[in-house]
mmCIF entry with sequence, helices, sheets and N, C-alpha, C, O atoms, coordinates in Angstrom:
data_MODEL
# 
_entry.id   MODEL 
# 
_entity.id                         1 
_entity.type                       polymer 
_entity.pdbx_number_of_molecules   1 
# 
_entity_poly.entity_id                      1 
_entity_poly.type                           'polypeptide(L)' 
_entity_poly.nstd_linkage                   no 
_entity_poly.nstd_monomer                   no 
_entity_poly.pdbx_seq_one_letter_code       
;(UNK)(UNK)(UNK)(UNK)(UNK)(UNK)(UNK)(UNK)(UNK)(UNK)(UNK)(UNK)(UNK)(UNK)(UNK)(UNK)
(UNK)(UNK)(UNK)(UNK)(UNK)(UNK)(UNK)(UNK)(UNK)(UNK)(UNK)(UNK)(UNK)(UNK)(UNK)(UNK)
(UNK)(UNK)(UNK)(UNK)(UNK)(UNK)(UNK)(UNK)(UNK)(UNK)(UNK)(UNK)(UNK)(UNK)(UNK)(UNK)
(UNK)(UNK)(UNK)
;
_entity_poly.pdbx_seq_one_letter_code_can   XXXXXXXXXXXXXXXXXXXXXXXXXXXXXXXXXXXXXXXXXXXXXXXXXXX 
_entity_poly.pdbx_strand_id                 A 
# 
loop_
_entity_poly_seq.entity_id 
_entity_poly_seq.num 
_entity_poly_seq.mon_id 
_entity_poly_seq.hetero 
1 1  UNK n 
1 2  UNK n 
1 3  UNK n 
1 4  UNK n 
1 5  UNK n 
1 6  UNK n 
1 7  UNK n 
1 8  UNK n 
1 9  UNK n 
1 10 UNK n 
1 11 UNK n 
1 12 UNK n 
1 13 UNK n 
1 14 UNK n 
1 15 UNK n 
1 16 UNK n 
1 17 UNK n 
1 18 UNK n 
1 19 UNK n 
1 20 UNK n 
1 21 UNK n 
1 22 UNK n 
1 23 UNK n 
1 24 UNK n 
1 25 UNK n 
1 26 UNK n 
1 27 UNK n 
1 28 UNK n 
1 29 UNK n 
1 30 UNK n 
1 31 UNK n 
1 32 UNK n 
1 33 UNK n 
1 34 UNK n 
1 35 UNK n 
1 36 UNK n 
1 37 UNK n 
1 38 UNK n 
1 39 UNK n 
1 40 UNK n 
1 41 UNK n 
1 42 UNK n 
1 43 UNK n 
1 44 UNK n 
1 45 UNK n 
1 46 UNK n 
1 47 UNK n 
1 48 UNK n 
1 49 UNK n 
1 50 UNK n 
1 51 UNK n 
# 
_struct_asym.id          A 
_struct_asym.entity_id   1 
# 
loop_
_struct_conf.conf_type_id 
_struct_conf.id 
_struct_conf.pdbx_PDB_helix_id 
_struct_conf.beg_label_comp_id 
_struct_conf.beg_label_asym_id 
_struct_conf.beg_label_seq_id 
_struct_conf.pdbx_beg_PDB_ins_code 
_struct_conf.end_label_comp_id 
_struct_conf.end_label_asym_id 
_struct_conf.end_label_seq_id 
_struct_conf.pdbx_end_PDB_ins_code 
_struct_conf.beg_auth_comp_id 
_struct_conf.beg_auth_asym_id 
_struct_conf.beg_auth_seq_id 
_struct_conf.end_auth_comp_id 
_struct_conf.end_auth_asym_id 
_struct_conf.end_auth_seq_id 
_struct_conf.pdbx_PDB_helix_class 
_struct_conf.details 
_struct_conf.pdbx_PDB_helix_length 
HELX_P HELX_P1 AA1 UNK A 11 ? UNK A 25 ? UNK A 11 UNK A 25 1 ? 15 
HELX_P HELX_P2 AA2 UNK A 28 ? UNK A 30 ? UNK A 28 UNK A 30 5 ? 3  
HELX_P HELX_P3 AA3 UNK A 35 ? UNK A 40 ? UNK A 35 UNK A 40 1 ? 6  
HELX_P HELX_P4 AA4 UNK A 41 ? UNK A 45 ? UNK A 41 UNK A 45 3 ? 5  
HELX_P HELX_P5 AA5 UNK A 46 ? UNK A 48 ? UNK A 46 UNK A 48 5 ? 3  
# 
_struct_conf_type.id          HELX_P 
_struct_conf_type.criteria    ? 
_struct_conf_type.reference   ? 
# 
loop_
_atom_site.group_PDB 
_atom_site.id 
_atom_site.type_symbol 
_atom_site.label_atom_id 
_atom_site.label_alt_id 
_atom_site.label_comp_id 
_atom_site.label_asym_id 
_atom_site.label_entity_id 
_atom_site.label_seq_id 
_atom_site.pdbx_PDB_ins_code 
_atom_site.Cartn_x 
_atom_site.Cartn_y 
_atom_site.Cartn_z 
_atom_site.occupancy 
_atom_site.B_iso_or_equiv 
_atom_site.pdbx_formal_charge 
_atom_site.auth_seq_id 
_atom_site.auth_comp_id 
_atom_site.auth_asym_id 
_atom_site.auth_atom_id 
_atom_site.pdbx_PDB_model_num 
ATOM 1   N N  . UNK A 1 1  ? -33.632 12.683  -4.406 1.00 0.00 ? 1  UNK A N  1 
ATOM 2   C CA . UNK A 1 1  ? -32.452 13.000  -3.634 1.00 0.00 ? 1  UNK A CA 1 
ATOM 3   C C  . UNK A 1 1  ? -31.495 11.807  -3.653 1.00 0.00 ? 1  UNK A C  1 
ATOM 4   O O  . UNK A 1 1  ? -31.788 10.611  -3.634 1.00 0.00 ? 1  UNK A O  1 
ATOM 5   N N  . UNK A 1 2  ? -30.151 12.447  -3.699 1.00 0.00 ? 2  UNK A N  1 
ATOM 6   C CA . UNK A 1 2  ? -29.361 11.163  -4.029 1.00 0.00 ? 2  UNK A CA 1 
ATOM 7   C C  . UNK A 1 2  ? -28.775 10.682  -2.731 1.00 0.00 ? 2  UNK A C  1 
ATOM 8   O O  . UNK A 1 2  ? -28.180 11.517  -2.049 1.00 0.00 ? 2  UNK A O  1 
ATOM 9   N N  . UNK A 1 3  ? -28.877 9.303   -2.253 1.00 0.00 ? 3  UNK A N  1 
ATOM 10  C CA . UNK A 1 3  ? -28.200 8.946   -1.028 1.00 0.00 ? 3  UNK A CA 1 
ATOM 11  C C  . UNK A 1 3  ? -26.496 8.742   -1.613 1.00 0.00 ? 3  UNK A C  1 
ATOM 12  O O  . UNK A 1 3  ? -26.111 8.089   -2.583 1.00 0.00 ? 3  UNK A O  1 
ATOM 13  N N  . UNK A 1 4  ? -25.582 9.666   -0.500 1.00 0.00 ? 4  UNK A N  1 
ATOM 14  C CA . UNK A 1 4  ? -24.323 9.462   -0.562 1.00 0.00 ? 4  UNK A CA 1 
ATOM 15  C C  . UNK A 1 4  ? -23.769 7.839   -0.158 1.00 0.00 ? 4  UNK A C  1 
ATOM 16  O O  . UNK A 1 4  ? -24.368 7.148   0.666  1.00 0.00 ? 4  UNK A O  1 
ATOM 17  N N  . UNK A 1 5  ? -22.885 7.508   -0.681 1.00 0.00 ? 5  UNK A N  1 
ATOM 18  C CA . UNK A 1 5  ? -22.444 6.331   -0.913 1.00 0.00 ? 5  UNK A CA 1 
ATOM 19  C C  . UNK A 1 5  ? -21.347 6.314   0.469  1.00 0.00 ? 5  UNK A C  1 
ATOM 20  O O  . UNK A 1 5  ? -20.540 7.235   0.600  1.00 0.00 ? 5  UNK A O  1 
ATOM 21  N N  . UNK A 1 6  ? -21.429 4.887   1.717  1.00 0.00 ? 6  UNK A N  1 
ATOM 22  C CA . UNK A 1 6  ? -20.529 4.866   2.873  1.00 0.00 ? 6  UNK A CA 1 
ATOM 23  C C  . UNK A 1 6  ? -18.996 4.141   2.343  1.00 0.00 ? 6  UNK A C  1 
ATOM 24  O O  . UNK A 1 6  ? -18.895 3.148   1.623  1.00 0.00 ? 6  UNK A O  1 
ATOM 25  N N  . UNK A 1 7  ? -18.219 4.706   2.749  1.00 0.00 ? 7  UNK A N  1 
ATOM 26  C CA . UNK A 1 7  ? -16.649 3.965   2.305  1.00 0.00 ? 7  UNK A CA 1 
ATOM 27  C C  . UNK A 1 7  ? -16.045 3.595   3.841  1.00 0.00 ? 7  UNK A C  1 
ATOM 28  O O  . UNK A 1 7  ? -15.788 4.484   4.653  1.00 0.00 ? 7  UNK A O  1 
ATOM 29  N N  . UNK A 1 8  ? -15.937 2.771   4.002  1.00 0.00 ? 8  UNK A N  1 
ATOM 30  C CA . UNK A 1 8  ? -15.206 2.178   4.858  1.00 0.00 ? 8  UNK A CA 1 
ATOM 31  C C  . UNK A 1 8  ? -13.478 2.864   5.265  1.00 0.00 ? 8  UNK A C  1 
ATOM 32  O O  . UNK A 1 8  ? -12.834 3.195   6.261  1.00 0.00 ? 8  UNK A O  1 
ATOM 33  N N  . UNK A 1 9  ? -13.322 2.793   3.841  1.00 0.00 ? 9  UNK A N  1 
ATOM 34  C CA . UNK A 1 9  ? -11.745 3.641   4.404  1.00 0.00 ? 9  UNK A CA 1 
ATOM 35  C C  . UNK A 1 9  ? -11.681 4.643   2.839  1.00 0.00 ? 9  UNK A C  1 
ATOM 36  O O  . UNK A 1 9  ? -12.313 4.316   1.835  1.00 0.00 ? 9  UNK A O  1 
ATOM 37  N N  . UNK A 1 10 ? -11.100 5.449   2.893  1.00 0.00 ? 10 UNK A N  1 
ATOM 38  C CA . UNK A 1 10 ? -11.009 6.244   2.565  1.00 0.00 ? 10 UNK A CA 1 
ATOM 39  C C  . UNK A 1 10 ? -10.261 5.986   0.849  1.00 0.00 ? 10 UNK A C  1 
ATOM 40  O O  . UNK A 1 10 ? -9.653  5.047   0.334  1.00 0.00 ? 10 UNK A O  1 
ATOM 41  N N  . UNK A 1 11 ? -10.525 6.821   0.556  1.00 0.00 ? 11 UNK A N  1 
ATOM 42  C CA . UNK A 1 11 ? -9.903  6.473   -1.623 1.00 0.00 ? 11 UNK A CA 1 
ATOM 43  C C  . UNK A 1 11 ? -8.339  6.315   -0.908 1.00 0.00 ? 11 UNK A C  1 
ATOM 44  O O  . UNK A 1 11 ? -7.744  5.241   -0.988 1.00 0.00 ? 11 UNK A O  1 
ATOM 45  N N  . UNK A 1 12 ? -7.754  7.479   -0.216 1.00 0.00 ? 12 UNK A N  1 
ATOM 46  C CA . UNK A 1 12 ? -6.091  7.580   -0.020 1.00 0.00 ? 12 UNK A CA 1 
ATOM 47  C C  . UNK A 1 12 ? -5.581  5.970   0.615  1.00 0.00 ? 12 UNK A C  1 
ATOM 48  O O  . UNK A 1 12 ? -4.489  5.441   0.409  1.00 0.00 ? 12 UNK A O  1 
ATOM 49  N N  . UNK A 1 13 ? -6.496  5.522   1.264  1.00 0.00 ? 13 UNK A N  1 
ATOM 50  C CA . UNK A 1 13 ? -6.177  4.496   1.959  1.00 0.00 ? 13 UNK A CA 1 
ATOM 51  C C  . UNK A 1 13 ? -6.219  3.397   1.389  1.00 0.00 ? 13 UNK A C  1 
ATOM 52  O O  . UNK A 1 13 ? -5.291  2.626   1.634  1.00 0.00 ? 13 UNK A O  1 
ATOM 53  N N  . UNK A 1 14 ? -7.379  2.922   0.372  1.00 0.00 ? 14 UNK A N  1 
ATOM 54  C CA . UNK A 1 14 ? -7.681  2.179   -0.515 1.00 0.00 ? 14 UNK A CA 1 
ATOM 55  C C  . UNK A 1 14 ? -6.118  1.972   -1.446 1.00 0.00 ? 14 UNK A C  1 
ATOM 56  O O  . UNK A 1 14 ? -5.468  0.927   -1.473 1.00 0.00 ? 14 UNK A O  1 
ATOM 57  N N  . UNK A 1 15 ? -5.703  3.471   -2.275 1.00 0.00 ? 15 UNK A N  1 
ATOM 58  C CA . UNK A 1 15 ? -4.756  3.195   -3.157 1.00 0.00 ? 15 UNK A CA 1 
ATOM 59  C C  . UNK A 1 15 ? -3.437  2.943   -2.520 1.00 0.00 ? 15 UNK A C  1 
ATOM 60  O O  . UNK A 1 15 ? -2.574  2.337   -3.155 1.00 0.00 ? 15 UNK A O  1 
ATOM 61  N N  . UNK A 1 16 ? -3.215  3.371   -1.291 1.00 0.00 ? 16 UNK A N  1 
ATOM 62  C CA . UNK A 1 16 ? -1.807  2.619   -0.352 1.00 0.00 ? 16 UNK A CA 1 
ATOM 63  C C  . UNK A 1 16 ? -2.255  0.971   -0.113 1.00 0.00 ? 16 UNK A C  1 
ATOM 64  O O  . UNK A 1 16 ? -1.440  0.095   -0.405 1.00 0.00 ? 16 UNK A O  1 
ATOM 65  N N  . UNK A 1 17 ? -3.174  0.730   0.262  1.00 0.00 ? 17 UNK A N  1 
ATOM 66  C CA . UNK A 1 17 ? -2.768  -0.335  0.520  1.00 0.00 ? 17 UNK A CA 1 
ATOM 67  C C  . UNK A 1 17 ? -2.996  -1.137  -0.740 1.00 0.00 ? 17 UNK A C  1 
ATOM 68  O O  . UNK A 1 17 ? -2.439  -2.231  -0.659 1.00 0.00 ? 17 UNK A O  1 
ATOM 69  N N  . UNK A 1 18 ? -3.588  -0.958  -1.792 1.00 0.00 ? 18 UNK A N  1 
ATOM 70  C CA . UNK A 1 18 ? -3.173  -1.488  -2.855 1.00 0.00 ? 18 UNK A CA 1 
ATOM 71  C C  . UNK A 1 18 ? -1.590  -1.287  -3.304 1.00 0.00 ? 18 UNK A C  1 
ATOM 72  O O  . UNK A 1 18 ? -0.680  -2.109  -3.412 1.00 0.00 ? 18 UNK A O  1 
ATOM 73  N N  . UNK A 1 19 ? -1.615  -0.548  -3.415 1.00 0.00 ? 19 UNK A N  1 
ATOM 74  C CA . UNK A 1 19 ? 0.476   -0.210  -3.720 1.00 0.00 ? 19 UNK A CA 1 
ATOM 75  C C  . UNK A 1 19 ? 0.777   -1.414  -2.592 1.00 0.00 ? 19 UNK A C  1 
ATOM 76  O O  . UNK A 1 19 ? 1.199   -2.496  -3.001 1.00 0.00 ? 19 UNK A O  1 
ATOM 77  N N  . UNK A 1 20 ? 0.573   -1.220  -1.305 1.00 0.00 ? 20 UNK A N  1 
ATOM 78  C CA . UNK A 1 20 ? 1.435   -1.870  -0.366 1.00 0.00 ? 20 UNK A CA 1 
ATOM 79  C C  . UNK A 1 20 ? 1.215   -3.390  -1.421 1.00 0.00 ? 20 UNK A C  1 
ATOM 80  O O  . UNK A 1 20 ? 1.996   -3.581  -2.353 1.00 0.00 ? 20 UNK A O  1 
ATOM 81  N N  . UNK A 1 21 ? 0.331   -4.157  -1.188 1.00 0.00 ? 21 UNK A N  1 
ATOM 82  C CA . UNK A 1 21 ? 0.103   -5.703  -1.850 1.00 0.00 ? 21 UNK A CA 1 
ATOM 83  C C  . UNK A 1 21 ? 1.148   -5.476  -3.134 1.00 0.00 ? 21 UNK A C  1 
ATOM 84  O O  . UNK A 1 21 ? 2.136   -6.210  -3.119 1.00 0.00 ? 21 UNK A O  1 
ATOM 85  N N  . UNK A 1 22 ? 1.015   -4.409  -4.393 1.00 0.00 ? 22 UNK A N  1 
ATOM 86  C CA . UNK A 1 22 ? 1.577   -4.660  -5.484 1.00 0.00 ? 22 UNK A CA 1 
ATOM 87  C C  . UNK A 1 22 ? 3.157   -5.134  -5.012 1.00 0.00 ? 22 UNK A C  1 
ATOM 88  O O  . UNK A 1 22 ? 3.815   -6.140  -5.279 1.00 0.00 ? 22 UNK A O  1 
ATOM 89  N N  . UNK A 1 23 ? 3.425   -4.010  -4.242 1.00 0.00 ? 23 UNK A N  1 
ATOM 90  C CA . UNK A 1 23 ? 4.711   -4.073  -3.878 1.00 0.00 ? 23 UNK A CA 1 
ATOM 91  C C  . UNK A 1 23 ? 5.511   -5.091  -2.977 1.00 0.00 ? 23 UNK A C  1 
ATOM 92  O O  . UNK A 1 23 ? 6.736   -5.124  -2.863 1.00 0.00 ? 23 UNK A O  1 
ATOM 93  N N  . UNK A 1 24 ? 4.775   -5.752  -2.480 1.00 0.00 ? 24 UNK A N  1 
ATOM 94  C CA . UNK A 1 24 ? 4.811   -7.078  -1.347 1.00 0.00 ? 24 UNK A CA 1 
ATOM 95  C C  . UNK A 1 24 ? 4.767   -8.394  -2.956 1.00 0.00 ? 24 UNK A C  1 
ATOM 96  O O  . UNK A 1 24 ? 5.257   -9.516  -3.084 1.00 0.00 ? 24 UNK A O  1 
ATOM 97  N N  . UNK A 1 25 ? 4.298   -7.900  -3.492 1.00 0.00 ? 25 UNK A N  1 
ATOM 98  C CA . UNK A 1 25 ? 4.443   -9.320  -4.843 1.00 0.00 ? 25 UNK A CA 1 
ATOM 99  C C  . UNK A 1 25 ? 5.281   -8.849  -5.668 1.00 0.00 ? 25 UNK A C  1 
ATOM 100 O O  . UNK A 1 25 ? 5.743   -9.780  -6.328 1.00 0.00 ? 25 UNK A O  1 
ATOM 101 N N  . UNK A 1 26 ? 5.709   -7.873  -5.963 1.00 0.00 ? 26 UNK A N  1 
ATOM 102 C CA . UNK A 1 26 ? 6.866   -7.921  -6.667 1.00 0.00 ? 26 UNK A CA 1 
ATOM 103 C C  . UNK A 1 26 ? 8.406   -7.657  -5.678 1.00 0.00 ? 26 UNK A C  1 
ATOM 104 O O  . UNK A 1 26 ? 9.337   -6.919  -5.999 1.00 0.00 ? 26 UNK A O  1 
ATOM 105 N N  . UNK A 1 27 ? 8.329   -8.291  -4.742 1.00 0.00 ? 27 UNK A N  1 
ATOM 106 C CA . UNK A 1 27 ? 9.586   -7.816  -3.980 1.00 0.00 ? 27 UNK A CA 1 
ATOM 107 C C  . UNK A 1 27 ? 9.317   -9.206  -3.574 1.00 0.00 ? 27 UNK A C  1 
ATOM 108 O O  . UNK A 1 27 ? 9.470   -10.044 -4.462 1.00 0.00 ? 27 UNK A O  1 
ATOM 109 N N  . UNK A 1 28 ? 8.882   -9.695  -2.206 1.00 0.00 ? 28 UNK A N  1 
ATOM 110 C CA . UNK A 1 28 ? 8.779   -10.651 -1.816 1.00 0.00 ? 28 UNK A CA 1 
ATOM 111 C C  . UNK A 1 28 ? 8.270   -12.207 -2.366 1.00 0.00 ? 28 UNK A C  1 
ATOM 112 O O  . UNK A 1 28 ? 8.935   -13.231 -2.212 1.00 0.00 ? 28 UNK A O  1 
ATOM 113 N N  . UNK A 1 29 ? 7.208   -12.146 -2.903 1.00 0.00 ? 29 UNK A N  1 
ATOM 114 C CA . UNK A 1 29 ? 6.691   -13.422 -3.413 1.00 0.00 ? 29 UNK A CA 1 
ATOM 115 C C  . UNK A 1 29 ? 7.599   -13.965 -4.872 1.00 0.00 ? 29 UNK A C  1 
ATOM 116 O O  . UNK A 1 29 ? 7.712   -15.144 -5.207 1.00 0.00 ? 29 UNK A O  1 
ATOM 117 N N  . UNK A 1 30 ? 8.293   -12.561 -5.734 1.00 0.00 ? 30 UNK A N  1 
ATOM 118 C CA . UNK A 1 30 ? 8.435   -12.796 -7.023 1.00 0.00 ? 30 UNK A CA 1 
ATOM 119 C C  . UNK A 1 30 ? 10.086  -13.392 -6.736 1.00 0.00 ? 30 UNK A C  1 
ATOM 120 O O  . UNK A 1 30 ? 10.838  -13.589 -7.691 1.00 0.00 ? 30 UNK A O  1 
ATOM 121 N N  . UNK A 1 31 ? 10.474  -13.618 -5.446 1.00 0.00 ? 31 UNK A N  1 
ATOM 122 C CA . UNK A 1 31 ? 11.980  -14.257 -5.059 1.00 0.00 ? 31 UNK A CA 1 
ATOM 123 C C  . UNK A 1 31 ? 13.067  -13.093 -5.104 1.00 0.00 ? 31 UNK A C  1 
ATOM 124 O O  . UNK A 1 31 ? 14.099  -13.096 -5.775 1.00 0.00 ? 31 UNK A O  1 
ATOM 125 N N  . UNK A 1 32 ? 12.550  -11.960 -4.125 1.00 0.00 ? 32 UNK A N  1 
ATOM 126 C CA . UNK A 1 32 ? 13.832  -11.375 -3.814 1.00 0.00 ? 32 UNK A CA 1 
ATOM 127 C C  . UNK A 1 32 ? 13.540  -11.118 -2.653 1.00 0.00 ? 32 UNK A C  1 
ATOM 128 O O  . UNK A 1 32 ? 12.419  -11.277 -2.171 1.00 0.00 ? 32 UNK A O  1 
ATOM 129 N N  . UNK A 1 33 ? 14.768  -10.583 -1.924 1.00 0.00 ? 33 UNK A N  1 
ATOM 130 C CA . UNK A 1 33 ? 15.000  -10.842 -0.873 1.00 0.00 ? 33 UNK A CA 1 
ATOM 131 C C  . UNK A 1 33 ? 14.302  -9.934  0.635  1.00 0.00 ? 33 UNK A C  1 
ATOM 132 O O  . UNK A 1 33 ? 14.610  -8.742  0.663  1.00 0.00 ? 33 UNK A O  1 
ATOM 133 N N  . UNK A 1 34 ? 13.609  -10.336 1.566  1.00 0.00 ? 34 UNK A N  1 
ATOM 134 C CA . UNK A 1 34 ? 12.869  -9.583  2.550  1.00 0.00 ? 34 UNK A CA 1 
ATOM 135 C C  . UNK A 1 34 ? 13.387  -8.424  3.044  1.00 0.00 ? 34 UNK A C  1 
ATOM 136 O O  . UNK A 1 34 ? 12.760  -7.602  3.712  1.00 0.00 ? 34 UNK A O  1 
ATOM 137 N N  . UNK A 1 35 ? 14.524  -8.357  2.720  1.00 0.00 ? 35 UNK A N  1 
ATOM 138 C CA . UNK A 1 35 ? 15.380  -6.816  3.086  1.00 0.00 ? 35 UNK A CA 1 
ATOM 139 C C  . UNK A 1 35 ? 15.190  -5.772  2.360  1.00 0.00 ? 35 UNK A C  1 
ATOM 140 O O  . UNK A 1 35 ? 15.670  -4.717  2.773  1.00 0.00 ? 35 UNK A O  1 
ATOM 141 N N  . UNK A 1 36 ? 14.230  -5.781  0.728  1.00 0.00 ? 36 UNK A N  1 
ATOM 142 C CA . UNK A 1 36 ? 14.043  -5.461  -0.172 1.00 0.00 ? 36 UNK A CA 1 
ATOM 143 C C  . UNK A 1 36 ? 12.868  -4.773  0.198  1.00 0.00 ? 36 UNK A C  1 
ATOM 144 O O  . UNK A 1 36 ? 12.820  -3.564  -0.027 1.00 0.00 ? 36 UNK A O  1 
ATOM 145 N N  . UNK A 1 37 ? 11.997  -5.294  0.683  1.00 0.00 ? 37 UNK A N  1 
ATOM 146 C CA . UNK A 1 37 ? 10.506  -5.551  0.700  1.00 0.00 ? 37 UNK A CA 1 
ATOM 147 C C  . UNK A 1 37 ? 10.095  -4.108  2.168  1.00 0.00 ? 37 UNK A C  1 
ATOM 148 O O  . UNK A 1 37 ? 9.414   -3.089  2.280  1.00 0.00 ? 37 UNK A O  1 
ATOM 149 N N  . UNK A 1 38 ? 11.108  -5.004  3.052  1.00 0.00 ? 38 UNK A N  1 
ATOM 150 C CA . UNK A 1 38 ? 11.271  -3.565  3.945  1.00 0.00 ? 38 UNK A CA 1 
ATOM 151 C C  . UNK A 1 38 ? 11.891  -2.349  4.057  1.00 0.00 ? 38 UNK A C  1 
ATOM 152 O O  . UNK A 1 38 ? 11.330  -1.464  4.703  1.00 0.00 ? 38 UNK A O  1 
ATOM 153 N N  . UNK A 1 39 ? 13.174  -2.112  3.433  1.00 0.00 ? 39 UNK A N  1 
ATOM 154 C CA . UNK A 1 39 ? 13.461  -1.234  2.738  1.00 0.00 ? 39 UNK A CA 1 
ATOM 155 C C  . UNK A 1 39 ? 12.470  -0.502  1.960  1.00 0.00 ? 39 UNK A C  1 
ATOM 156 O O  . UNK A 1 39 ? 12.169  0.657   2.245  1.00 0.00 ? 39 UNK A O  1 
ATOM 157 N N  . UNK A 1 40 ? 11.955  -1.137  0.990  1.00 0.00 ? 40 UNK A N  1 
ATOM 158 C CA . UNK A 1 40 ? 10.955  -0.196  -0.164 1.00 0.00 ? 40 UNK A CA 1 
ATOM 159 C C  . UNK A 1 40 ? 9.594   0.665   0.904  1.00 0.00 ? 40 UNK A C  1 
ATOM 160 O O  . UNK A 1 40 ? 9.108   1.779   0.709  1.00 0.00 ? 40 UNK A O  1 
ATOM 161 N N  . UNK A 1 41 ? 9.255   -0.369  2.061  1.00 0.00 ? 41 UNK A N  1 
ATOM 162 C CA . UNK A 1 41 ? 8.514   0.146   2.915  1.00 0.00 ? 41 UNK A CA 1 
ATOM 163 C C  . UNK A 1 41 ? 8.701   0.976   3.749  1.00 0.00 ? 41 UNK A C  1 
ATOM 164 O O  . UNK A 1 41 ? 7.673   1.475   4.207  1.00 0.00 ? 41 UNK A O  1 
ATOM 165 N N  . UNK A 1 42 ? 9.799   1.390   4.205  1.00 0.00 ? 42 UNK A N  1 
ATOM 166 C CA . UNK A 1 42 ? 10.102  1.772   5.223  1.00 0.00 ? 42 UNK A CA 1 
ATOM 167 C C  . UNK A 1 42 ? 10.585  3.065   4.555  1.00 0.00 ? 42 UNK A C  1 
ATOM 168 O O  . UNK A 1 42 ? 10.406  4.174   5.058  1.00 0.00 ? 42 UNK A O  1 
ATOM 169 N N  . UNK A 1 43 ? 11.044  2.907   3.697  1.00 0.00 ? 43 UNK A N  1 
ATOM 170 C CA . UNK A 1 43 ? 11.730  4.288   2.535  1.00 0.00 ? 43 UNK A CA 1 
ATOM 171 C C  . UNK A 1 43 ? 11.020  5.022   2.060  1.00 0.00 ? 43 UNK A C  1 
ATOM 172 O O  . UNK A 1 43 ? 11.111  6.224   2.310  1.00 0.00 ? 43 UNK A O  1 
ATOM 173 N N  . UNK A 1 44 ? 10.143  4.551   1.272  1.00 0.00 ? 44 UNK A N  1 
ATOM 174 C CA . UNK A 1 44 ? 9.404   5.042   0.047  1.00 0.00 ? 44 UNK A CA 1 
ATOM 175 C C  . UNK A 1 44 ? 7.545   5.267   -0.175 1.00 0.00 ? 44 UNK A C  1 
ATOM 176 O O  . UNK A 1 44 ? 6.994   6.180   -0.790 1.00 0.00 ? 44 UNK A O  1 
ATOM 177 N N  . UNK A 1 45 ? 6.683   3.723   0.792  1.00 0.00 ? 45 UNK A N  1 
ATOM 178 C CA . UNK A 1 45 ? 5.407   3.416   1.012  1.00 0.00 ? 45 UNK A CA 1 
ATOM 179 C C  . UNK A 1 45 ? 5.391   4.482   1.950  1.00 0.00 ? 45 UNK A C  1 
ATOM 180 O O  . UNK A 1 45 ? 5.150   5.667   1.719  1.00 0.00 ? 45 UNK A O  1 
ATOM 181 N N  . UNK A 1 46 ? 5.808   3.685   3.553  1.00 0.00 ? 46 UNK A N  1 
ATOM 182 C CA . UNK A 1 46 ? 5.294   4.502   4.964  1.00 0.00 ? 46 UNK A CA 1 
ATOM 183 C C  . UNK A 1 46 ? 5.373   6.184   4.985  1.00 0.00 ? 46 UNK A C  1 
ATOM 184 O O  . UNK A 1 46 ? 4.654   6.964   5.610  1.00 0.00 ? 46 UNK A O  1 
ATOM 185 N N  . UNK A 1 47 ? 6.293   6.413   4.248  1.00 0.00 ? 47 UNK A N  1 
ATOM 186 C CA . UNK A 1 47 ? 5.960   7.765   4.208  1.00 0.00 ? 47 UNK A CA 1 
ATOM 187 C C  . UNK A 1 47 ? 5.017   8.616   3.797  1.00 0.00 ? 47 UNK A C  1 
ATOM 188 O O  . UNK A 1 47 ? 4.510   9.561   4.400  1.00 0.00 ? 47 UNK A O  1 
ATOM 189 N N  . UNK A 1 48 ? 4.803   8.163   2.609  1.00 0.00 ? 48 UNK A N  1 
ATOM 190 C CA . UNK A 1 48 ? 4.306   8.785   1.559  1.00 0.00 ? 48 UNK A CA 1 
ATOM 191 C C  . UNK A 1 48 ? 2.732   8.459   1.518  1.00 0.00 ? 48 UNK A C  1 
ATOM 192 O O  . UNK A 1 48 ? 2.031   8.731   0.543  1.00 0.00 ? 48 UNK A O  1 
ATOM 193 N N  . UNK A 1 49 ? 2.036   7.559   3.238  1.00 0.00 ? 49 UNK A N  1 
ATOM 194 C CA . UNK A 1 49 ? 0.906   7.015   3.081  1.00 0.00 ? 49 UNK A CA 1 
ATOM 195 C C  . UNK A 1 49 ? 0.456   7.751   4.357  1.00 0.00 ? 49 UNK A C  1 
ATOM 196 O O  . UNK A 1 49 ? -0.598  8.292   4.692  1.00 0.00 ? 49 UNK A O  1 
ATOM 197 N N  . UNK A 1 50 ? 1.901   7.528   5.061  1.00 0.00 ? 50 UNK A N  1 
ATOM 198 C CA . UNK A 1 50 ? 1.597   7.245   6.887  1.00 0.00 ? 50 UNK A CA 1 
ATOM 199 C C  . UNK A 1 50 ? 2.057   8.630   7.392  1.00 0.00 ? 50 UNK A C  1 
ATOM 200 O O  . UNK A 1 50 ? 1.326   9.230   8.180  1.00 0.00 ? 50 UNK A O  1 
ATOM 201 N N  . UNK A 1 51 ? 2.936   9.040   7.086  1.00 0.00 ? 51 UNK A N  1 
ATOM 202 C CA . UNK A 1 51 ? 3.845   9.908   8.223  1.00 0.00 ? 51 UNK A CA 1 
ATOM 203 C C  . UNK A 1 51 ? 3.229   11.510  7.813  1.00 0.00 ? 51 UNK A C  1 
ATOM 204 O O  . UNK A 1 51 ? 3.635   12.502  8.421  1.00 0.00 ? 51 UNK A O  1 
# 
């Protein structure tokens, strides 16, 4: 019998918050500007993860 495997958070959750990091290094760390960074979040991430 096969024991099912425990996940802490979930695959959907796993691949947002990976997006979130990608997207936090190419907006913020790579030298553009923090208005960018929240914008893209607030627009495009939070929705499409959260709402």
């Amino acid at each position: 019998m096969k024991r099912k495997k425990f996940r802490l958070i979930s695959k959907k959750k796993s691949v947002a918050f990976r997006e979130l990091a990608e997207g936090f290094w190419c907006i913020a760390i790579k030298g553009r500007h923090w208005a960018q960074f929240k914008h893209w979040y607030q627009e495009w991430w939070k929705p499409l993860y959260w709402d």
